[in-house]
TIPANU-783173 format. One record per residue (C-alpha): residue number from 0; residue in three letters; x, y, z. Coordinates in steps of 0.25 Angstrom, whole numbers. Layout:
num NUM | residuo Ala | X X | Y Y | Z Z
...
//
This chain:
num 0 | residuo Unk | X 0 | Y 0 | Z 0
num 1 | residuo Unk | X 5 | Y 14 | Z -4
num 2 | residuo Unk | X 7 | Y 23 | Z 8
num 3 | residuo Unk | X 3 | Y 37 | Z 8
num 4 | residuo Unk | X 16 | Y 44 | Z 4
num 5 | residuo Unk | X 18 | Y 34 | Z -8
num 6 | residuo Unk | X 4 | Y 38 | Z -12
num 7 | residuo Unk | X 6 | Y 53 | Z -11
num 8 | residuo Unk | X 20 | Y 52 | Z -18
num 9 | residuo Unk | X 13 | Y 45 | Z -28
num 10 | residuo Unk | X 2 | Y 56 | Z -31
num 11 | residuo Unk | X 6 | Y 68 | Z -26
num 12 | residuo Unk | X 15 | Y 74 | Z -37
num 13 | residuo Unk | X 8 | Y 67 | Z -49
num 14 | residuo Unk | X -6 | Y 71 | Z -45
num 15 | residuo Unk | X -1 | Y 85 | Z -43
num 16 | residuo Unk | X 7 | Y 86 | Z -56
num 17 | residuo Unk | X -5 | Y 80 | Z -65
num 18 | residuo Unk | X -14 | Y 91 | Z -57
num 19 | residuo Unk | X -5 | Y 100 | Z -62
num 20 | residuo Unk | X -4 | Y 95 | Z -78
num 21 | residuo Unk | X -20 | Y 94 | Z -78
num 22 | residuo Unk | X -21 | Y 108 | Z -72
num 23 | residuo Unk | X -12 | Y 112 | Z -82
num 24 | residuo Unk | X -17 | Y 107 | Z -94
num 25 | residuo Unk | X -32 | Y 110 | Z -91
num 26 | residuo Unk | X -30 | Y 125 | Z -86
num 27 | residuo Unk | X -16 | Y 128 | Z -90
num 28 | residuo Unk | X -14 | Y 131 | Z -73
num 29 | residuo Unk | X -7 | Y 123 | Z -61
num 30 | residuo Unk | X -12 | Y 125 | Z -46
num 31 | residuo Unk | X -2 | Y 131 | Z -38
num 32 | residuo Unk | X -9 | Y 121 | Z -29
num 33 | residuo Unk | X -3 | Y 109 | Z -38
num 34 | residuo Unk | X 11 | Y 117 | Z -35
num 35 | residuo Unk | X 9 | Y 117 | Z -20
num 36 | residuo Unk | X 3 | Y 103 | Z -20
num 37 | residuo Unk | X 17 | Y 100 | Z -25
num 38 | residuo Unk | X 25 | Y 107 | Z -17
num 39 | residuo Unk | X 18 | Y 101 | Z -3
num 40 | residuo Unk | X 16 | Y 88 | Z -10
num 41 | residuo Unk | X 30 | Y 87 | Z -12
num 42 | residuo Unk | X 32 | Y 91 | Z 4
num 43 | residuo Unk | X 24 | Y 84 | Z 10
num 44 | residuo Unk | X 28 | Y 71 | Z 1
num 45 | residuo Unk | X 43 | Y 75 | Z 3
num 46 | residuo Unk | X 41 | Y 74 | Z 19
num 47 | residuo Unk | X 35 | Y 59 | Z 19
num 48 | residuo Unk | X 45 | Y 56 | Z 11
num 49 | residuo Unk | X 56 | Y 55 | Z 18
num 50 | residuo Unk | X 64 | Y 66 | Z 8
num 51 | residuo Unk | X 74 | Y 75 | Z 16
num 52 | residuo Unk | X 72 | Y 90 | Z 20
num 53 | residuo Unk | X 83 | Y 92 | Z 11
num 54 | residuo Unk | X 78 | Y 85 | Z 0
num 55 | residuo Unk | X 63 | Y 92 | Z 2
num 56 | residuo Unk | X 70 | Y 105 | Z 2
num 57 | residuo Unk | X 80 | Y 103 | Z -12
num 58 | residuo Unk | X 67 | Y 99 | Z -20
num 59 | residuo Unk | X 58 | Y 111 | Z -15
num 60 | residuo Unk | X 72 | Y 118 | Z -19
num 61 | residuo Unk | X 68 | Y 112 | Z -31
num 62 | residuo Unk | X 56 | Y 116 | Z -31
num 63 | residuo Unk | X 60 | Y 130 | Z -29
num 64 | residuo Unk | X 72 | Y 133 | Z -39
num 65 | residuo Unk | X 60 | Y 128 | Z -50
num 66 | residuo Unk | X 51 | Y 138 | Z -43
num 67 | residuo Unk | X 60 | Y 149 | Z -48
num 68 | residuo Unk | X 63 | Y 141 | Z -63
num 69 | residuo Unk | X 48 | Y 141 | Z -64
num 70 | residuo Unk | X 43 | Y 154 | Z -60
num 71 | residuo Unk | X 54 | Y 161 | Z -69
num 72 | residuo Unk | X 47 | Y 153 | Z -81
num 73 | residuo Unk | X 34 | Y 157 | Z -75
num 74 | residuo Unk | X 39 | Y 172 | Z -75
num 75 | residuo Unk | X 44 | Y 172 | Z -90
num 76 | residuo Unk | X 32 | Y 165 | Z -95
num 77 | residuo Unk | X 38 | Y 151 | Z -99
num 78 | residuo Unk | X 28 | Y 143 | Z -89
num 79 | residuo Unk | X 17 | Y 144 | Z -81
num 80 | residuo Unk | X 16 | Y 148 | Z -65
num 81 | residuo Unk | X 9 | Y 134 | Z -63
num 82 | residuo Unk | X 20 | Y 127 | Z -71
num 83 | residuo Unk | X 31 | Y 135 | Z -62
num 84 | residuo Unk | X 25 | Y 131 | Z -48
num 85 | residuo Unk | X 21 | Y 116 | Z -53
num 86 | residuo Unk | X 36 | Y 115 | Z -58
num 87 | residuo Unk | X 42 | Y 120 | Z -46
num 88 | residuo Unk | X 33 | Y 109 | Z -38
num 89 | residuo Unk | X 36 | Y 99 | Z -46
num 90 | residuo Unk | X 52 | Y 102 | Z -46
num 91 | residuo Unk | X 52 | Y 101 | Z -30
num 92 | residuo Unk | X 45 | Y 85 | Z -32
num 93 | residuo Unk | X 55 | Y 84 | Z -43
num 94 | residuo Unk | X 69 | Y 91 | Z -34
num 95 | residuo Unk | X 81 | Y 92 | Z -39
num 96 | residuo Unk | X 84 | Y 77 | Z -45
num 97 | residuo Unk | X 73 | Y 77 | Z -53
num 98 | residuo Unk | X 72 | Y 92 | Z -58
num 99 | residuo Unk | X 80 | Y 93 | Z -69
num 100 | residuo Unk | X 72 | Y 78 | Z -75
num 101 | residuo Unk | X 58 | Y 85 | Z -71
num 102 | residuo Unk | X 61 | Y 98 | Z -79
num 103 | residuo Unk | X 67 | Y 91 | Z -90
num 104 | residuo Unk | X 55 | Y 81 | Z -93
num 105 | residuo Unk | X 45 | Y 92 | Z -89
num 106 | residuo Unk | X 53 | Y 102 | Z -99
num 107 | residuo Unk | X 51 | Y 92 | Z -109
num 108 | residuo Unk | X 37 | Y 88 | Z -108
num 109 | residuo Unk | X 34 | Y 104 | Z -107
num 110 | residuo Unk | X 41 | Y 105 | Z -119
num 111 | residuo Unk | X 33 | Y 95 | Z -125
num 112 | residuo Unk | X 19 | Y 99 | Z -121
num 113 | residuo Unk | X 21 | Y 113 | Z -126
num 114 | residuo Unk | X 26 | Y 107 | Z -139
num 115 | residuo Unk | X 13 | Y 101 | Z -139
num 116 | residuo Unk | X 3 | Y 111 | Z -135
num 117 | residuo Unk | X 11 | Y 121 | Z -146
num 118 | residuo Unk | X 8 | Y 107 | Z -158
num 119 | residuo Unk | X -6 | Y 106 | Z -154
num 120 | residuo Unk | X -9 | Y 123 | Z -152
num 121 | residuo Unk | X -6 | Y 123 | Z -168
num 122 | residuo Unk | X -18 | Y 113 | Z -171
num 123 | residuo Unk | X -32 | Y 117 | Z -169
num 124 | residuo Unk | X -40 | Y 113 | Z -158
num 125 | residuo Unk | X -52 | Y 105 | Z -161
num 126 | residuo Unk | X -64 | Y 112 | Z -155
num 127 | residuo Unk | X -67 | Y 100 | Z -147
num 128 | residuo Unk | X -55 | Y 103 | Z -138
num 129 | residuo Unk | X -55 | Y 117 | Z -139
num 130 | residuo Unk | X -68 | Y 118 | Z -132
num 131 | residuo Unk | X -58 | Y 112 | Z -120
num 132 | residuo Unk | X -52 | Y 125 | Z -114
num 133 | residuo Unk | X -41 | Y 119 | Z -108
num 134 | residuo Unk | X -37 | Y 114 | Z -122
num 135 | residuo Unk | X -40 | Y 127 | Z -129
num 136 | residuo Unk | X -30 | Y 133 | Z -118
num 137 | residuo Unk | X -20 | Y 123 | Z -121
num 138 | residuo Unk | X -22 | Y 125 | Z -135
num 139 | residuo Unk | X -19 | Y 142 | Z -133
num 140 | residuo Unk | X -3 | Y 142 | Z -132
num 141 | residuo Unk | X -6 | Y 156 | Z -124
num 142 | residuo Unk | X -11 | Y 148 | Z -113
num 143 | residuo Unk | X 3 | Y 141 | Z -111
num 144 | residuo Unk | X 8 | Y 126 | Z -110
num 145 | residuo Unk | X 2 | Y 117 | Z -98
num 146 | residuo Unk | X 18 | Y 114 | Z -93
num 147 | residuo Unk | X 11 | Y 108 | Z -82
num 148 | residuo Unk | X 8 | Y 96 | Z -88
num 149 | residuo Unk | X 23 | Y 95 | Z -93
num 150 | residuo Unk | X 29 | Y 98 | Z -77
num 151 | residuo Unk | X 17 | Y 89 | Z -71
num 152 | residuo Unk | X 22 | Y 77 | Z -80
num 153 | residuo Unk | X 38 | Y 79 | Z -80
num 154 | residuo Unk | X 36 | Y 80 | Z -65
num 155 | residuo Unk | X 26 | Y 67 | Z -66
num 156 | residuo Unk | X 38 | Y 59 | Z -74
num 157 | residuo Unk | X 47 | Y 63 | Z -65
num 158 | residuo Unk | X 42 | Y 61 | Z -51
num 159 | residuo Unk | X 46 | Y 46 | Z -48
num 160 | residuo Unk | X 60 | Y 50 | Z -49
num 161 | residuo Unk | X 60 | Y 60 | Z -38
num 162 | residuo Unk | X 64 | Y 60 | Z -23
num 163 | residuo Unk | X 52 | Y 61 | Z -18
num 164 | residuo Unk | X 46 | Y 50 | Z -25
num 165 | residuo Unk | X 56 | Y 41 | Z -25
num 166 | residuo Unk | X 55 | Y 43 | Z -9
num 167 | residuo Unk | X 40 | Y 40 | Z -8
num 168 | residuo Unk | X 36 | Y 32 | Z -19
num 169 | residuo Unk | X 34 | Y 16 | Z -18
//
């Protein structure tokens, strides 16, 4: 039988991460709620777990260097403030050792999903979807790309490799 930790380890960061993506997708928005879930998540998880002040306090260092990385994108247009936070969440799960991996495959899959969206935004919509306003949104390239969905899977794929996981999973 699974004990509670186990179980939590097991849903806590992918439940938040796909909350995120869906939220993403349909309404082009993350809930700083998400963010927060997170970050407390990952506390709270973190102190069951065994993991040493140390080690807690170089992945929330982690969490804040992305922080600032995320929110001078943010600043200069590049992402969105949703996509800042959630990234910056997601880097203090990931910590140091597993950073560099989660921006490269989360990179990739961004850079993949705006290649995407651009293909499909130069074909027409057929009224059938375009009566879906989520669709039309994501068919308007003004409206931006859903990166969330990009960080939310990167950090998905990921996840079994980190610290934390590895300290609580069965």
């Amino acid at each position: 039988m699974m004990d509670m930790s186990t179980l939590l380890i097991l849903t806590v960061f992918p439940a938040a991460m796909i909350i995120a993506a869906v939220s993403d997708l349909f309404t082009m928005t993350i809930s700083n709620k998400v963010s927060l879930g997170l970050v407390f998540g990952f506390l709270l998880l973190s102190a069951f777990s065994g993991m040493e002040a140390e080690a807690i306090g170089m992945h929330l260092l982690a969490g804040l260097a992305m922080l600032a990385i995320s929110f001078t994108f943010f600043a200069r247009g590049w992402i969105g403030g949703g996509d800042a936070k959630l990234f910056a969440a997601t880097a203090i799960w990931m910590g140091w050792a597993n950073l560099l991996e989660y921006v490269l495959i989360a990179s990739v899959l961004g850079g993949a999903l705006t290649v995407l969206m651009l293909s499909l935004h130069n074909l027409p919509m057929p009224n059938v979807l375009a009566k879906q306003s989520w669709l039309s949104r994501l068919h308007t390239l003004e409206n931006g790309i859903p990166y969330g969905l990009a960080l939310a899977a990167g950090g998905i794929y990921i996840y079994p490799y980190t610290d934390i996981f590895k300290l609580l999973a069965p």
